[in-house]
C-alpha positions as CSV (number, residue, x, y, z in Angstrom):
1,X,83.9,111.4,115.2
2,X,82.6,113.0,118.4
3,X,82.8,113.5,121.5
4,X,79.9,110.7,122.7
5,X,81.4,108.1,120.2
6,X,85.1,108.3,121.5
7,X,83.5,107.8,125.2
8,X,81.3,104.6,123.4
9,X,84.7,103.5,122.4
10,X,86.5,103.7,125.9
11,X,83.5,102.1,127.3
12,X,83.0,99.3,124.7
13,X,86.8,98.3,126.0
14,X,85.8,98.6,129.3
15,X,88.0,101.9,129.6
16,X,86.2,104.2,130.9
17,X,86.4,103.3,134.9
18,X,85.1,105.1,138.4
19,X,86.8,105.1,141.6
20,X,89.2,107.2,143.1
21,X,92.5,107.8,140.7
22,X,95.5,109.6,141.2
23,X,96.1,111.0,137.9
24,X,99.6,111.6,136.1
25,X,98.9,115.8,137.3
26,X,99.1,114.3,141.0
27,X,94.5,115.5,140.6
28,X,92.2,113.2,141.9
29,X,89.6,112.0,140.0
30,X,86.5,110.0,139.9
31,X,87.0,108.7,136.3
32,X,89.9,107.3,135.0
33,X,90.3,106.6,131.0
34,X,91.9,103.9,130.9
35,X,93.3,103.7,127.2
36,X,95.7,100.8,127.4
37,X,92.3,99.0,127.3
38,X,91.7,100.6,123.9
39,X,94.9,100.6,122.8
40,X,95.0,96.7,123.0
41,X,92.3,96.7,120.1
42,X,94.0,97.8,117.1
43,X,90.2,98.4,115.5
44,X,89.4,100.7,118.1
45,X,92.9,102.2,118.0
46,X,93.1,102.5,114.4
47,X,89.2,104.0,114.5
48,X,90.6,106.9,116.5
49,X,94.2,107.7,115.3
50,X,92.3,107.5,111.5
51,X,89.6,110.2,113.2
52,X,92.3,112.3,114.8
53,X,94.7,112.3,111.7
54,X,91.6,113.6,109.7
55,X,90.9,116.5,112.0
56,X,94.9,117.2,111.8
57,X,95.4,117.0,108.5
58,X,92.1,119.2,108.0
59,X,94.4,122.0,110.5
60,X,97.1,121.4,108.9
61,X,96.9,120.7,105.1
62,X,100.4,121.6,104.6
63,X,101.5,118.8,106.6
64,X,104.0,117.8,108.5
65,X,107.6,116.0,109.2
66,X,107.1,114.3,111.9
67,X,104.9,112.9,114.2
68,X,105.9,113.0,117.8
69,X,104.6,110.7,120.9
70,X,105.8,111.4,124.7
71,X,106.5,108.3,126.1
72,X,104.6,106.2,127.9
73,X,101.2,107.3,126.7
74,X,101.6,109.3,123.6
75,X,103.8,106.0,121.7
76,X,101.0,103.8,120.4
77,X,98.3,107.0,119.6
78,X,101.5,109.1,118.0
79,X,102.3,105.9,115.2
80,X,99.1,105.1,114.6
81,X,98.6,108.8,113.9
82,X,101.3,108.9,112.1
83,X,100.3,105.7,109.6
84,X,97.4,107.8,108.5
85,X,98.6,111.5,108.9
86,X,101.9,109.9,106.3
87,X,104.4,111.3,108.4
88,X,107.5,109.4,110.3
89,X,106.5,108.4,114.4
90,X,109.3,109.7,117.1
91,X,108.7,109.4,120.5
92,X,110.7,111.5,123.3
93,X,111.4,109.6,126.7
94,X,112.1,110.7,130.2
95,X,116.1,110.5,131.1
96,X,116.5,111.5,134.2
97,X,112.7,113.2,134.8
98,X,113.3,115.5,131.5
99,X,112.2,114.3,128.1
100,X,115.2,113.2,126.2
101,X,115.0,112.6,122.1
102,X,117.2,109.9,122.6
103,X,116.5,107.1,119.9
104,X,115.8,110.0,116.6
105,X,117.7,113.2,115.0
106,X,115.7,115.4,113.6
107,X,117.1,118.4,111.6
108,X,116.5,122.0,112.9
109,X,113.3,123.8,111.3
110,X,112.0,120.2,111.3
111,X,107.8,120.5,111.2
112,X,106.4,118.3,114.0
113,X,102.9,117.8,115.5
114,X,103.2,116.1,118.8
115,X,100.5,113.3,119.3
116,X,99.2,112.8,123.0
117,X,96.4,110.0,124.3
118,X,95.0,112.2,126.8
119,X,95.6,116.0,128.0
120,X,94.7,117.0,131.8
121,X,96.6,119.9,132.5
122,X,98.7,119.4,129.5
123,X,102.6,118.9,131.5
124,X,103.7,116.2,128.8
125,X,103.0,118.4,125.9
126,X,104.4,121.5,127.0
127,X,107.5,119.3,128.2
128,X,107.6,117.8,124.6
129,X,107.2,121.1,123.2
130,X,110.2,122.5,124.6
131,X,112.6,119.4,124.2
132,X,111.8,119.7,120.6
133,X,112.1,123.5,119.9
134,X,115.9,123.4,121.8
135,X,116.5,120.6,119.3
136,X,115.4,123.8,116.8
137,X,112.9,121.7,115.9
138,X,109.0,123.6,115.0
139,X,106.1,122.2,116.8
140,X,103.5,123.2,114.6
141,X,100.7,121.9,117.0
142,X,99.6,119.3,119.3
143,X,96.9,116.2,119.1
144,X,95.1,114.1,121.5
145,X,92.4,111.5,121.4
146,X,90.8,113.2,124.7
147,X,91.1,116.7,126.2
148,X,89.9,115.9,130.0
149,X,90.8,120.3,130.3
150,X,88.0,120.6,127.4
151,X,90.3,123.3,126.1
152,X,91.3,124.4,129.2
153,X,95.1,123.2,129.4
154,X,97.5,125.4,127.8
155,X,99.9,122.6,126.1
156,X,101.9,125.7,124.8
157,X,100.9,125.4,120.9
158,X,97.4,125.1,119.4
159,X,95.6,121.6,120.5
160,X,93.6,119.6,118.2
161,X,91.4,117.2,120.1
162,X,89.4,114.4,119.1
163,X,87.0,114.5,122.2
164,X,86.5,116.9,125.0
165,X,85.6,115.9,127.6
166,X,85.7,117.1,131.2
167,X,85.8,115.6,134.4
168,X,85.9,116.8,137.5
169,X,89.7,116.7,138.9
170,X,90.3,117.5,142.8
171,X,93.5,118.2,145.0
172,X,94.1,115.6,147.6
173,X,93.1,118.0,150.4
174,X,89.6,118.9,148.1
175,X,88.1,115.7,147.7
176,X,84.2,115.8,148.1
177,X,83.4,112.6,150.9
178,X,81.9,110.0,148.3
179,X,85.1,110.3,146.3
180,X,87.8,110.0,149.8
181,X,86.0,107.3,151.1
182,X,87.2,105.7,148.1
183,X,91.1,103.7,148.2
184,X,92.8,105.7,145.7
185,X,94.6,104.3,142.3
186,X,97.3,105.3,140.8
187,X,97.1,103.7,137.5
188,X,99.3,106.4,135.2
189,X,102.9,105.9,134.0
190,X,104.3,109.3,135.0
191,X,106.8,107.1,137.0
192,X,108.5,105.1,134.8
């Protein structure tokens, strides 16, 4: 699967949406993928998580012990990932603004691949990342279904993407015109 035919899929949902968005970074963007639309289609959803636990398997024949989601986003694209990739699906949540492991145990020197919907500047990862490794777990690398950074974001271990694709993100005080006059959206789930 490529790049062109993971957009098709966001857009066949009606996912891929243009505005003004204040993304989960605090950027401001002109495109917003929306993949709770896609996610709601578990054809679509499976069509991906089958694509990206084929290009992670294929980086990582060795396997894995775990699959690991950060909560909000990363939950549905981590266990369908983890379906095909044959490993058990964890998910870290936010307690108190840090991510927490709070629902799982994992034994130390336990082999994880976190599983992300979509990287920007890659905060959720490398806050996943280190969650896990004071657990003493090792986070062998990192998956997405879309790397808005287009390899840019440093997530902290290698990142295997299903699509790259980059859009332009602004600072609030940055914003070319056509994109300010615009009411902004804030349509992530950083906050809960």
């Amino acid at each position: 699967m490529d790049t062109n035919e993971v957009i098709g899929i966001f857009r066949e949902a009606g996912a891929y949406l243009e505005g003004h968005f204040i993304l989960t970074s605090g950027l401001r963007s002109p495109v917003f993928l929306q993949k709770a639309r896609v996610f709601m289609h578990p054809h679509l959803t499976e069509r991906l998580c089958r694509a990206l636990s084929d290009k992670l398997r294929e980086a990582l024949p060795e396997g894995a012990d775990y699959i690991v989601g950060p909560a909000v986003g990363g939950l549905i694209p981590a266990y369908e990932t983890s379906r095909h990739f044959g490993a058990p699906a964890i998910y870290v949540e936010r307690e108190n603004g840090q991510f927490r492991l709070r629902r799982f145990a994992i034994e130390p020197g336990a082999r994880v691949v976190i599983v992300e919907d979509i990287v920007t500047t890659g905060l959720s990862i490398r806050e996943t990342v280190d969650c896990l490794q004071a657990l003493g777990a090792r986070v062998l690398m990192a998956g997405c279904i879309v790397d808005r950074s287009a390899g840019k974001a440093d997530v902290g271990v290698p990142l295997v993407s299903l699509a790259q694709y980059e859009v332009p993100a602004y600072s609030s005080d940055a914003l070319p015109p056509e994109i300010a006059a615009i009411a902004p959206i804030k349509p992530g789930s950083r906050s809960l």
